[in-house]
One Martini backbone bead per residue (centre of mass of N, CA, C, O) as a GRO file, in nm:
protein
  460
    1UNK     BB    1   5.810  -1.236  -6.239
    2UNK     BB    2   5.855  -1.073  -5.935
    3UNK     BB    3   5.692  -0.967  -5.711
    4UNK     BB    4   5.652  -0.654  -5.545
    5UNK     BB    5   5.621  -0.534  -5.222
    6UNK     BB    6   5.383  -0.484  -5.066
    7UNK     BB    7   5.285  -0.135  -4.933
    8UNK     BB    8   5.226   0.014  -4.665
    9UNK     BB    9   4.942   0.216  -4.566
   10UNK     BB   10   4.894   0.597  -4.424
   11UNK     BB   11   4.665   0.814  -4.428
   12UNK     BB   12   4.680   0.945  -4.700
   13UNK     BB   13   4.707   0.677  -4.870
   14UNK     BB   14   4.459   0.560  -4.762
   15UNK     BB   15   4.223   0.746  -4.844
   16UNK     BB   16   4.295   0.733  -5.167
   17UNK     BB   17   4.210   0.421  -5.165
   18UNK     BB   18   3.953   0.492  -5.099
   19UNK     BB   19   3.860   0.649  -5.343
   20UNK     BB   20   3.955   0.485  -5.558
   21UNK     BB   21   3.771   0.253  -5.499
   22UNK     BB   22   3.515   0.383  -5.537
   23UNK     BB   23   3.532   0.500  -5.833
   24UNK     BB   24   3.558   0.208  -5.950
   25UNK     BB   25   3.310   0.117  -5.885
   26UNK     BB   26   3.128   0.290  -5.974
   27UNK     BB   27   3.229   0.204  -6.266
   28UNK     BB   28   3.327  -0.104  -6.314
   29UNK     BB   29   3.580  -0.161  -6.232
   30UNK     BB   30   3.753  -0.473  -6.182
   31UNK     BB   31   4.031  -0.506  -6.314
   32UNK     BB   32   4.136  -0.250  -6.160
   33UNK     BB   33   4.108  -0.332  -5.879
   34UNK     BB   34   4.266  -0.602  -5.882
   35UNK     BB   35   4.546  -0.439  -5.918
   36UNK     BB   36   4.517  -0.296  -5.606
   37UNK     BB   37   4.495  -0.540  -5.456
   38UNK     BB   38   4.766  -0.654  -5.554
   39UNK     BB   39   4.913  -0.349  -5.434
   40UNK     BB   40   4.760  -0.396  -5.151
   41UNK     BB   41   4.797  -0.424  -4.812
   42UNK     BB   42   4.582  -0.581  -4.649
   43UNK     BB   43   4.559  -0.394  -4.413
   44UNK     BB   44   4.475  -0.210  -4.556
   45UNK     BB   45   4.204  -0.303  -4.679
   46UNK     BB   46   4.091  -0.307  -4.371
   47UNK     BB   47   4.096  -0.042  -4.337
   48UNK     BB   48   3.885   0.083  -4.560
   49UNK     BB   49   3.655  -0.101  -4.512
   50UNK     BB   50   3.520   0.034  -4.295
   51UNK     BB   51   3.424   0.304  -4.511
   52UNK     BB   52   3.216   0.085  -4.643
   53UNK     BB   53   2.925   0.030  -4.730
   54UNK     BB   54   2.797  -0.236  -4.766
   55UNK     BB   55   2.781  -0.276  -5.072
   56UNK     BB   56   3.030  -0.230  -5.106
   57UNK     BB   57   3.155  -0.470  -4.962
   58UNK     BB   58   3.031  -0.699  -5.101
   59UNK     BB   59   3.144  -0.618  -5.426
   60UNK     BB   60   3.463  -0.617  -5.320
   61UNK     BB   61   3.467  -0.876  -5.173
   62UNK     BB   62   3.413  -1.034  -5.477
   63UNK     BB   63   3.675  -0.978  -5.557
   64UNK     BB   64   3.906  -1.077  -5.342
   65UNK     BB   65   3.797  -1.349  -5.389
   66UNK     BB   66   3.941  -1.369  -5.644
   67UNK     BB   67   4.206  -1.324  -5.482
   68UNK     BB   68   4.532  -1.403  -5.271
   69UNK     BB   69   4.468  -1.175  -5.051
   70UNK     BB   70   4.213  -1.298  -4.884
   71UNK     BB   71   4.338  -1.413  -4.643
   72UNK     BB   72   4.508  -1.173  -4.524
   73UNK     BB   73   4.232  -1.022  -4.582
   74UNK     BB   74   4.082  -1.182  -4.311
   75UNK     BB   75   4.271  -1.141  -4.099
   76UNK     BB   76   4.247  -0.832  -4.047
   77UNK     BB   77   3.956  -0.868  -3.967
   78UNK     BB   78   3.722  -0.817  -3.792
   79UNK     BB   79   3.478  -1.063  -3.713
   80UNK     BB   80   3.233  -0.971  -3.780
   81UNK     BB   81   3.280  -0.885  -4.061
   82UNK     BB   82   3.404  -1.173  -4.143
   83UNK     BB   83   3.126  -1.332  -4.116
   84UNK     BB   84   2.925  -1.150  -4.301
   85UNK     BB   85   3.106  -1.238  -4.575
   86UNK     BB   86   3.148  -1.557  -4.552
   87UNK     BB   87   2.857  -1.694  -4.519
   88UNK     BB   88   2.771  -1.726  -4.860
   89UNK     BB   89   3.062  -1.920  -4.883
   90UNK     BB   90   3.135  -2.205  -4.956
   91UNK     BB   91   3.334  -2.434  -4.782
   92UNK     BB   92   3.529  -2.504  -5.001
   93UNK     BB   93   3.631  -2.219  -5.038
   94UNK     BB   94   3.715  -2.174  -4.728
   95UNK     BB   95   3.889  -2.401  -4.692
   96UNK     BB   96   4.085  -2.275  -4.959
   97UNK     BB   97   4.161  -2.077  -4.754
   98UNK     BB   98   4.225  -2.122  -4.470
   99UNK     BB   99   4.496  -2.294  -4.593
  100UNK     BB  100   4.644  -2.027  -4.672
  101UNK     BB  101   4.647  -1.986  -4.381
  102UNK     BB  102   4.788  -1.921  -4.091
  103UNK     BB  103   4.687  -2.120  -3.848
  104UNK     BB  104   4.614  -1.965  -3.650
  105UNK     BB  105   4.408  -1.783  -3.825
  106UNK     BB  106   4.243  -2.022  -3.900
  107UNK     BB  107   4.131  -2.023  -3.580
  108UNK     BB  108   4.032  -1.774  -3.540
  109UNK     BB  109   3.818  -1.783  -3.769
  110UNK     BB  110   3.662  -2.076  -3.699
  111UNK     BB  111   3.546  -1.911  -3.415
  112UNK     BB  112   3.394  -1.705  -3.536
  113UNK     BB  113   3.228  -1.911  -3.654
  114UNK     BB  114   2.945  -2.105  -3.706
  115UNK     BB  115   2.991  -2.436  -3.582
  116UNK     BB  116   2.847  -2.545  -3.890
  117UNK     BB  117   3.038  -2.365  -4.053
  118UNK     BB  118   3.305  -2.474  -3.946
  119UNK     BB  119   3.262  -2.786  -3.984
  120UNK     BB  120   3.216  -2.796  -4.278
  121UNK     BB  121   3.532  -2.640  -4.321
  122UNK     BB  122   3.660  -2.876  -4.230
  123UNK     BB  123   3.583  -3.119  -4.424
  124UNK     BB  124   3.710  -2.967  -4.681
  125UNK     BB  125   4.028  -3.024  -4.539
  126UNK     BB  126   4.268  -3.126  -4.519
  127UNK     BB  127   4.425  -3.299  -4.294
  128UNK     BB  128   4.655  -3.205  -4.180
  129UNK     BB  129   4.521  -2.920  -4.158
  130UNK     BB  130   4.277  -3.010  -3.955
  131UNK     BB  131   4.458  -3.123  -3.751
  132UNK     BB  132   4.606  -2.844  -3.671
  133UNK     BB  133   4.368  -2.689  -3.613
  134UNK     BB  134   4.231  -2.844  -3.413
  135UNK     BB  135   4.457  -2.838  -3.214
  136UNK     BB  136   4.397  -2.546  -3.138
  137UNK     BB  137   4.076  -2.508  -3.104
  138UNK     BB  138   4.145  -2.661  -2.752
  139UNK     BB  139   4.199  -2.397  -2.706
  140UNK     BB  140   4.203  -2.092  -2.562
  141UNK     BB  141   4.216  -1.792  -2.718
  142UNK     BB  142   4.343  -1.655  -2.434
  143UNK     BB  143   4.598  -1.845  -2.507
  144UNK     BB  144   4.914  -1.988  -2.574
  145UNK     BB  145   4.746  -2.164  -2.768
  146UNK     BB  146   4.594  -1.992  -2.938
  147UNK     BB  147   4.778  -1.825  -3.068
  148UNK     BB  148   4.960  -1.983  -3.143
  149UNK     BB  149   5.231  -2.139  -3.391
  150UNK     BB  150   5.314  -2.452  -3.561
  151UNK     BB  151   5.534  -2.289  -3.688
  152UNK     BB  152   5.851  -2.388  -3.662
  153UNK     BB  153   6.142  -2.417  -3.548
  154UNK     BB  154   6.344  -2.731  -3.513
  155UNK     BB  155   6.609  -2.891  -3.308
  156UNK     BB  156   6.828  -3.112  -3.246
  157UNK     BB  157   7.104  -3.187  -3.009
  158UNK     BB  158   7.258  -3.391  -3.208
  159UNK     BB  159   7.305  -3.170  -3.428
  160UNK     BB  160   7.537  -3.017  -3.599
  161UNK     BB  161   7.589  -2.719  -3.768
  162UNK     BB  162   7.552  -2.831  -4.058
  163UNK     BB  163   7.310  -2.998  -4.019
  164UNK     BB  164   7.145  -2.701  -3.958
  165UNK     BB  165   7.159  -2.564  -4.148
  166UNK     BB  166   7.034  -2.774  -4.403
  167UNK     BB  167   6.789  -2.728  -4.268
  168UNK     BB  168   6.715  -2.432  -4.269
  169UNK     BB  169   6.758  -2.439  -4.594
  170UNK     BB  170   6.457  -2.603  -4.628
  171UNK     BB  171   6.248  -2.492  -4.415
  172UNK     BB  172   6.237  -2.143  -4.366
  173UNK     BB  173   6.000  -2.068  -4.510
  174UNK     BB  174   5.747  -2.234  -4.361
  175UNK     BB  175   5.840  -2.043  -4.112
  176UNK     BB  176   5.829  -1.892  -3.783
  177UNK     BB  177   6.106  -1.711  -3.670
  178UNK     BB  178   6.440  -1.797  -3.749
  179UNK     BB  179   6.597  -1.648  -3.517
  180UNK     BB  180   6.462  -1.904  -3.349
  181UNK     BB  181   6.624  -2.199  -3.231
  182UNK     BB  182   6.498  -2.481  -3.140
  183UNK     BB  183   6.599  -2.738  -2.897
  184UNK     BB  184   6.574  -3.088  -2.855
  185UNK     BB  185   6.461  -3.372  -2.663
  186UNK     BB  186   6.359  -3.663  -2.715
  187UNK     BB  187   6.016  -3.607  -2.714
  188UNK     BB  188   6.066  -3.277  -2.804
  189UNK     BB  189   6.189  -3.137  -2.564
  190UNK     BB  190   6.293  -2.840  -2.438
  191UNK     BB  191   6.657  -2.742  -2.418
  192UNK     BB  192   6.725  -2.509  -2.638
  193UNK     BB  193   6.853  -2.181  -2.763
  194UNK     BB  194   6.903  -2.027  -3.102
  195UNK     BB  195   7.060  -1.836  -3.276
  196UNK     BB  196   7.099  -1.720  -3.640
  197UNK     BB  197   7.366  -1.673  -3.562
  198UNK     BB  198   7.534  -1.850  -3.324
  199UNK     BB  199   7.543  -2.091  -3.565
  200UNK     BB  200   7.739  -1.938  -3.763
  201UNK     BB  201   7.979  -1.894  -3.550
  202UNK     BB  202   8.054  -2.215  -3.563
  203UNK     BB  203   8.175  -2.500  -3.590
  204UNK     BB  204   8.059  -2.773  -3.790
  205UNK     BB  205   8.096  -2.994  -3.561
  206UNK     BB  206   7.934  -2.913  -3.367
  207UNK     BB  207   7.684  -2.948  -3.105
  208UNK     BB  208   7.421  -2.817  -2.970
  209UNK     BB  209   7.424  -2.863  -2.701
  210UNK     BB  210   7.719  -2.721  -2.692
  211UNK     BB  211   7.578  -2.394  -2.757
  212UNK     BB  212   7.333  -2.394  -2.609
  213UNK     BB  213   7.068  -2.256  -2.457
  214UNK     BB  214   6.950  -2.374  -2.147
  215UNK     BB  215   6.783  -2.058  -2.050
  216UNK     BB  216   6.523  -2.058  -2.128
  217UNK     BB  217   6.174  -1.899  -2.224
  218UNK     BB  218   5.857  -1.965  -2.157
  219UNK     BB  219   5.542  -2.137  -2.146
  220UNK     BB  220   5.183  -2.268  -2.126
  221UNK     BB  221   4.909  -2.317  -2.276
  222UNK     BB  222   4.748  -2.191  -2.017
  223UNK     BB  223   4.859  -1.928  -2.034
  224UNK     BB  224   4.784  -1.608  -2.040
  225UNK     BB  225   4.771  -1.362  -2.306
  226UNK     BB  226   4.909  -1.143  -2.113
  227UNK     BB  227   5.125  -1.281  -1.962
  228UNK     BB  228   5.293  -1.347  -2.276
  229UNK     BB  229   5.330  -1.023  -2.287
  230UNK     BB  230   5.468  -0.994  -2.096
  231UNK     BB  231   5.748  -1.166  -2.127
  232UNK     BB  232   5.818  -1.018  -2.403
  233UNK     BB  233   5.842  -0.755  -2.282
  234UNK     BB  234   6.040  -0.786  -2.070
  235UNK     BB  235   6.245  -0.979  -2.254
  236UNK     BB  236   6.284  -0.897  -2.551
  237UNK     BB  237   6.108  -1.053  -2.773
  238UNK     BB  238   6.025  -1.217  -3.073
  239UNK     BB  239   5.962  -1.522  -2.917
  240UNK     BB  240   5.757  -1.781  -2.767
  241UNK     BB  241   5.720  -2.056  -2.641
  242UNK     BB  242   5.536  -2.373  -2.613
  243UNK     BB  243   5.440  -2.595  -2.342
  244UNK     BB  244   5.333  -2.845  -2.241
  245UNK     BB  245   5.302  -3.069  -1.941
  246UNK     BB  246   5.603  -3.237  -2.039
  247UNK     BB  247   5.762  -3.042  -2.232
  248UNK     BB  248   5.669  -2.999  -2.483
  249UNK     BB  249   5.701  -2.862  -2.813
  250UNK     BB  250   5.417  -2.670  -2.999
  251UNK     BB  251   5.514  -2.348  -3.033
  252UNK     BB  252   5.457  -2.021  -3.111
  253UNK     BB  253   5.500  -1.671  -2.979
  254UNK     BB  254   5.470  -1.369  -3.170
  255UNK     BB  255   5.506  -1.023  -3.162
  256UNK     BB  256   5.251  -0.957  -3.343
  257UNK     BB  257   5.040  -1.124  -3.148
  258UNK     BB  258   5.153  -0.938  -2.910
  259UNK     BB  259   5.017  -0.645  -3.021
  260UNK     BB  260   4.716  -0.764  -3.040
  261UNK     BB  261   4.716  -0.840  -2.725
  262UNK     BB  262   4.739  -0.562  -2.616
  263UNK     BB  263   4.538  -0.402  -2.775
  264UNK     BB  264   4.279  -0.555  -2.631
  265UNK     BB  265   4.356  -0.520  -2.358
  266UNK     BB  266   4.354  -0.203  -2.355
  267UNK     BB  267   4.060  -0.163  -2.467
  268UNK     BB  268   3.930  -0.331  -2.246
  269UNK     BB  269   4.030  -0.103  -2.009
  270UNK     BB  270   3.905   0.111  -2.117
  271UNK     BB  271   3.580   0.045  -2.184
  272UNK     BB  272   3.550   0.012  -1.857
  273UNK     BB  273   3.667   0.243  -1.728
  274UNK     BB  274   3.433   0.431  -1.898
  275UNK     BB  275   3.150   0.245  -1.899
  276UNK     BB  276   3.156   0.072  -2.188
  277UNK     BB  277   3.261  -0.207  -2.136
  278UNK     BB  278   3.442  -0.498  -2.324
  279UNK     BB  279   3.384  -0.438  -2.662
  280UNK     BB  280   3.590  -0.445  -2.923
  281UNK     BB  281   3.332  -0.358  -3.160
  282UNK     BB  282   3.103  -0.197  -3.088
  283UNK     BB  283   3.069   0.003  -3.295
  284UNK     BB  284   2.989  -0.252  -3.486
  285UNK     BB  285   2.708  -0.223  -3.342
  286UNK     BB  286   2.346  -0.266  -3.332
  287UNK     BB  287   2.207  -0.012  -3.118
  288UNK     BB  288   2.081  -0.235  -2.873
  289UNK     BB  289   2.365  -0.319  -2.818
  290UNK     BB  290   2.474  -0.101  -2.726
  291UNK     BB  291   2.257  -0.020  -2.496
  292UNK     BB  292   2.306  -0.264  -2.374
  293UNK     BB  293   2.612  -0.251  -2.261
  294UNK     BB  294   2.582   0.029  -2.110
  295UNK     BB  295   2.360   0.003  -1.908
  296UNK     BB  296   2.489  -0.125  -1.684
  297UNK     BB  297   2.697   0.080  -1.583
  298UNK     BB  298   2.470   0.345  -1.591
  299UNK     BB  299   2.327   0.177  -1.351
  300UNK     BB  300   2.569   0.275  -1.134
  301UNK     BB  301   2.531   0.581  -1.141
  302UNK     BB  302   2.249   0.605  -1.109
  303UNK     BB  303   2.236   0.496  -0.790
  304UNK     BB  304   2.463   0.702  -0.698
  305UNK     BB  305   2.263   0.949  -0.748
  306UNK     BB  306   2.040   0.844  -0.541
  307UNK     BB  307   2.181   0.851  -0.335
  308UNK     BB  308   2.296   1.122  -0.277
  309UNK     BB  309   1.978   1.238  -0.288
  310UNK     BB  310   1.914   1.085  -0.011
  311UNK     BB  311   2.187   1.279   0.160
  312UNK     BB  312   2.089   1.521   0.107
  313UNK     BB  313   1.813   1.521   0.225
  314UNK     BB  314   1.912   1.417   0.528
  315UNK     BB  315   2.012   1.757   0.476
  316UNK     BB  316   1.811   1.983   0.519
  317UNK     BB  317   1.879   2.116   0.765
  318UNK     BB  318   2.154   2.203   0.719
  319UNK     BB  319   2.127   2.366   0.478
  320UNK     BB  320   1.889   2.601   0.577
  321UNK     BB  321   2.108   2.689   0.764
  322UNK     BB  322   2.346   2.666   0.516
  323UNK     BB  323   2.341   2.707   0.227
  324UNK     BB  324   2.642   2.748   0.141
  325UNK     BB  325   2.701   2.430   0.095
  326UNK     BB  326   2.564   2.351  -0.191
  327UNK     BB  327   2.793   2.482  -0.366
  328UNK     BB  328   3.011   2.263  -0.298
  329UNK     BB  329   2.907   1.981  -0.388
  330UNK     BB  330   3.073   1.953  -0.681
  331UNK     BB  331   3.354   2.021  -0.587
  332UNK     BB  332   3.398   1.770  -0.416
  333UNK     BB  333   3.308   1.534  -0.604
  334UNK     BB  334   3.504   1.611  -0.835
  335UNK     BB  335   3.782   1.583  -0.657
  336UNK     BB  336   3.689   1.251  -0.568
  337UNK     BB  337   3.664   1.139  -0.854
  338UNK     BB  338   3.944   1.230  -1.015
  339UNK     BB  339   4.175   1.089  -0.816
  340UNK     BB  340   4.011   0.793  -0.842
  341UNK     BB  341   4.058   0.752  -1.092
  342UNK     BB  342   4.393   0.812  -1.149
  343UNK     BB  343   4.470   0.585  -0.958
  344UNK     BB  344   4.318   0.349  -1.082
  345UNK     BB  345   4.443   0.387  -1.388
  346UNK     BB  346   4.760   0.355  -1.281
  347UNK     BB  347   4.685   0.052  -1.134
  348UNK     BB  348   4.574  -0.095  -1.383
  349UNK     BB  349   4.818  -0.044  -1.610
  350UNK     BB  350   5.042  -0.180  -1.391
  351UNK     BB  351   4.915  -0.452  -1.381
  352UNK     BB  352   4.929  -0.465  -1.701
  353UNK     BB  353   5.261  -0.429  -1.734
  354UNK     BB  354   5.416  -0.497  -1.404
  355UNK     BB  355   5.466  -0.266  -1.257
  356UNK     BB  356   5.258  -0.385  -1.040
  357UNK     BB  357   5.289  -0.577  -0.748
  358UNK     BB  358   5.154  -0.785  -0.498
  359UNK     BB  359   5.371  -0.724  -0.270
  360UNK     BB  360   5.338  -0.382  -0.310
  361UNK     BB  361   5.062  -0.297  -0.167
  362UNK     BB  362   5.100  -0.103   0.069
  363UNK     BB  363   5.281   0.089  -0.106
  364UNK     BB  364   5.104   0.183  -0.298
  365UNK     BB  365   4.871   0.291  -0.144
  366UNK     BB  366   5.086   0.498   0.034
  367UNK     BB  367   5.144   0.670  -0.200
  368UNK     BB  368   4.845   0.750  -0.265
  369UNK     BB  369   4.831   0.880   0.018
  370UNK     BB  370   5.025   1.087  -0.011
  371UNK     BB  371   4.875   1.223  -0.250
  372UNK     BB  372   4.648   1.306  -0.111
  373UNK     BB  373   4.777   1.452   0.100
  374UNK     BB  374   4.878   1.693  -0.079
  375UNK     BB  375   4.633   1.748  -0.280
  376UNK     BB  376   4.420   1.783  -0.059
  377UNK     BB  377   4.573   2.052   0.086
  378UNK     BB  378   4.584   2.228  -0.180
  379UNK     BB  379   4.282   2.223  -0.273
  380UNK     BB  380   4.175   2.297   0.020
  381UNK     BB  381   4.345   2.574   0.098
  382UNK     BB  382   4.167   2.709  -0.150
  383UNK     BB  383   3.862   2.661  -0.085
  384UNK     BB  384   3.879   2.782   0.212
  385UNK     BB  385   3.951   3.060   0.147
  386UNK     BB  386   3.737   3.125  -0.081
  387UNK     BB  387   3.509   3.089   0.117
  388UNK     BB  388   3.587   3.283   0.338
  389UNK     BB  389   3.573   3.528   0.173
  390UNK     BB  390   3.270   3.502   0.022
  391UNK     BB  391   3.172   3.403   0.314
  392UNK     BB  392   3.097   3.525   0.649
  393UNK     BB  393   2.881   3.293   0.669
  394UNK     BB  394   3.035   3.108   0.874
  395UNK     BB  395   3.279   3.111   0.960
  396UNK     BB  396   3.351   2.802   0.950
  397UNK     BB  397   3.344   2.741   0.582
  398UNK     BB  398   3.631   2.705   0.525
  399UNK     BB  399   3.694   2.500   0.677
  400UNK     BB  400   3.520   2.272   0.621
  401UNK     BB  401   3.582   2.279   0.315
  402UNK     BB  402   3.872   2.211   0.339
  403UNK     BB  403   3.841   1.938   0.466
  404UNK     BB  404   3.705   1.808   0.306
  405UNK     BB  405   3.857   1.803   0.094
  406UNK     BB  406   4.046   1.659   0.199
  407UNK     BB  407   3.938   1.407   0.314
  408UNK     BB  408   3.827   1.297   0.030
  409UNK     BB  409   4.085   1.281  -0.136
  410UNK     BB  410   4.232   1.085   0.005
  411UNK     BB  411   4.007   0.852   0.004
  412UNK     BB  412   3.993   0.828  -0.312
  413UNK     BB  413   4.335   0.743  -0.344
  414UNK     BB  414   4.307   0.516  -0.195
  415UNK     BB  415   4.077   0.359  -0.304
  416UNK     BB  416   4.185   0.389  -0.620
  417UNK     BB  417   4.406   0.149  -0.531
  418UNK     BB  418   4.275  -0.053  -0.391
  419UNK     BB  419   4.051  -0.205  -0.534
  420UNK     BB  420   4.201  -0.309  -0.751
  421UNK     BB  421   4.423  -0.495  -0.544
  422UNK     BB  422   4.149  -0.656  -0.449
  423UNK     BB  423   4.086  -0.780  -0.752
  424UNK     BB  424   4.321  -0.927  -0.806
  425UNK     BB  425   4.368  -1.103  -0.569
  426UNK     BB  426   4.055  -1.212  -0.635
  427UNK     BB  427   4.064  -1.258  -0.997
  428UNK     BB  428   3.980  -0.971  -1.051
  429UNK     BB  429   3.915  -0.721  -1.296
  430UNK     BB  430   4.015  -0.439  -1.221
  431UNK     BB  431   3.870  -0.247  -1.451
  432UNK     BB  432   3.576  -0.254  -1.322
  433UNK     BB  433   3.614  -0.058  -1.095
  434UNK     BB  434   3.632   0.181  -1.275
  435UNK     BB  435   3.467   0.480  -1.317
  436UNK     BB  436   3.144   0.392  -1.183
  437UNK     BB  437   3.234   0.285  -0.950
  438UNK     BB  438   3.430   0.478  -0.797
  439UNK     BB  439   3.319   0.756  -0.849
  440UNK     BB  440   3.018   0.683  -0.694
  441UNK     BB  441   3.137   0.608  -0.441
  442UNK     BB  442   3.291   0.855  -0.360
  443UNK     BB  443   3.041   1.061  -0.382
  444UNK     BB  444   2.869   0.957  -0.166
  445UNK     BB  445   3.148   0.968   0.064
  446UNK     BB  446   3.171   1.266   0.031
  447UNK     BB  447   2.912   1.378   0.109
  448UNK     BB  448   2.890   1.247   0.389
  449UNK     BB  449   3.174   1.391   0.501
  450UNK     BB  450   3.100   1.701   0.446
  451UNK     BB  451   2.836   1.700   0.625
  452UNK     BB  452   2.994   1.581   0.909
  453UNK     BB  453   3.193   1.843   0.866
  454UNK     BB  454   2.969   2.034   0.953
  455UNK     BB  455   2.812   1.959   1.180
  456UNK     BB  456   3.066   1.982   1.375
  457UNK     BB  457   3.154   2.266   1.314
  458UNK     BB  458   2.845   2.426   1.291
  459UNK     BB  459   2.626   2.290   1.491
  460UNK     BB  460   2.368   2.161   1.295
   0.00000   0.00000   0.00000
């Protein structure tokens, strides 16, 4: 009798699976926990793992080891996690779960694993098995090798629609995304691409050379996967082929492969933006090694405000002169701080998702420059007003206070425009610009400037 198909659970239904394992463990009822691992897919079972104690989480993954599950659910566990569950288990017996994950999968597994333990669990791989795995594992995993899958459709050009038809009703079960057939020629070389919906249109007799679409969308091996994941999401596809330096078809990157593409280098791109490093397991990380990854961006902020303060201190005597000066540094300070975040997050973002392009310089950064001077106009002309009324001397102390804002607010969002698409045209991730590099950057130079509006209106 065919079993039923896991259903994904999420949100409350998720929390429920989590309670039912922990009762089950206290309980020690191993047969029950097997019946729920049987109807519930991997995904699930990843999800609810993070919320289990070390002790459970041993004696759980006991159980899933022993059943048909664990390839799928070693597949979705973050690495770290798979790497300390695995580590205890014979090579011999790795192996045989490697053997049944799909190709990029296993290659992605072994990848994480320490190099002797990968190396033993290579050794007790059957031959096909080992060398298609390893061939995947020459690739950097940043690239459309890396993740790509060597399981694919592919059909010769020479062949009519009746033998392709034949061809896939005999392989497609083993293949992933046969909703493009690709077609080859010569030693395999990439000639065009067909949908199974327009093969099966077509009379039996034509060959496929001529029905085929000749205009492929492609990448190459090294190309990196945010680029594979940009061609994906551009021009709406389920999955994009991948050809070596000769144009011979190696592989196909699949839509769902490029989804966790997209959430990896979002997260990288949030936890550097927040000054946060760019590990995307930090949580999962032991209290040292969290202190290790931010302690360096922290003290990029650290340096920004000693700068400061010795800004500070080099106009005491203007400070002395004019107290009410000192009233407004926080407010100068934040509103040139957050507006060059929000450039430069626009701009980071932008240019992750293909939406700002470097030939656009000079338009990207003159529309930032034209919000810097909107919005710095506008909460000038309030912040400066606001001062008039409230300090009645030094007259002058109102426009100082609007123009610094105006000033600052320019300066901060044309900056946070500019750092970022000079770090990419230079190769470096724009993330990095962003959080405490230019926050910080932006408090000290807005803070010299507001002070030397101030010395010149002032005359002090």
């Amino acid at each position: 009798m065919e079993k039923s198909p896991k259903r994904e659970m999420i949100g409350v239904e998720g929390k429920v699976l989590l309670d039912t394992l922990r009762r089950l463990h206290r309980r020690g009822a191993t047969g029950n926990i097997k019946k729920l691992i049987g109807k519930t897919h991997p995904a699930d079972l990843a999800w609810v793992f993070h919320s289990l104690t070390a002790s459970e989480k041993n004696d759980i993954f006991q159980i899933i080891a022993q059943t048909e599950t664990v390839a799928g659910f070693l597949s979705e566990l973050d690495s770290s996690i798979m790497v300390d569950l695995v580590e205890d288990l014979s090579s011999s017996f790795m192996a045989d779960i490697v053997t049944r994950m799909a190709s990029d999968d296993a290659a992605d597994l072994l990848e994480a694993l320490p190099e002797e333990i990968a190396h033993d669990v290579r050794k007790h791989m059957g031959a096909a098995d080992r060398i298609e795995v390893e061939e995947l594992l020459k690739y950097d995993p940043q690239t459309a090798g890396g993740i790509m899958s060597p399981d694919f459709m592919y059909l010769d050009e020479d062949l009519t629609v009746e033998e392709a038809i034949q061809k896939v009703q005999k392989r497609s079960e083993e293949k992933e995304m046969v909703f493009y057939l690709y077609i080859t020629h010569g030693d395999g070389q990439l000639a065009g691409v067909l949908s199974l919906r327009e093969l099966l249109m077509h009379p039996m007799h034509r060959r496929l050379k001529n029905i085929m679409n000749n205009n492929v969308m492609s990448v190459t091996t090294d190309t990196d996967q945010e680029e594979v994941a940009h061609v994906v999401s551009q021009y709406n596809m389920l999955a994009v082929p991948v050809v070596d330096a000769t144009f011979k078809l190696v592989g196909i990157v699949t839509v769902d492969d490029i989804i966790d593409v997209l959430r990896e280098e979002a997260t990288e791109d949030f936890l550097q933006m927040a000054g946060a490093g760019k590990e995307q397991e930090i949580l999962l990380k032991p209290l040292h090694q969290k202190i290790m990854l931010r302690a360096p961006w922290l003290l990029a902020s650290w340096v920004g405000g000693v700068g400061a303060m010795f800004i500070i201190n080099s106009f005491e005597y203007e400070l002395k002169q004019v107290l009410a000066l000192a009233a407004f540094i926080p407010v100068i300070a934040g509103m040139g701080g957050n507006i060059a975040t929000q450039s430069s997050t626009i701009i980071v973002r932008g240019l992750a998702t293909g939406r700002v392009a470097m030939n656009q310089f000079f338009h990207v950064v003159g529309k930032e420059f034209a919000v810097g001077v909107v919005l710095g106009g506008l909460f000038g002309l309030l912040l400066g007003v606001l001062a008039f009324f409230n300090y009645s001397s030094p007259l002058y102390l109102g426009l100082v206070v609007g123009l610094s804002v105006f000033a600052v607010m320019v300066m901060a969002a044309t900056l946070g425009a500019f750092i970022p698409l000079v770090l990419k045209r230079v190769n470096i991730d724009a993330a990095v610009a962003t959080g405490p590099f230019i926050t910080t950057a932006v408090d000290v130079l807005g803070i010299l400037l507001y002070f030397y509006v101030a010395k010149f209106f002032l005359h002090i």
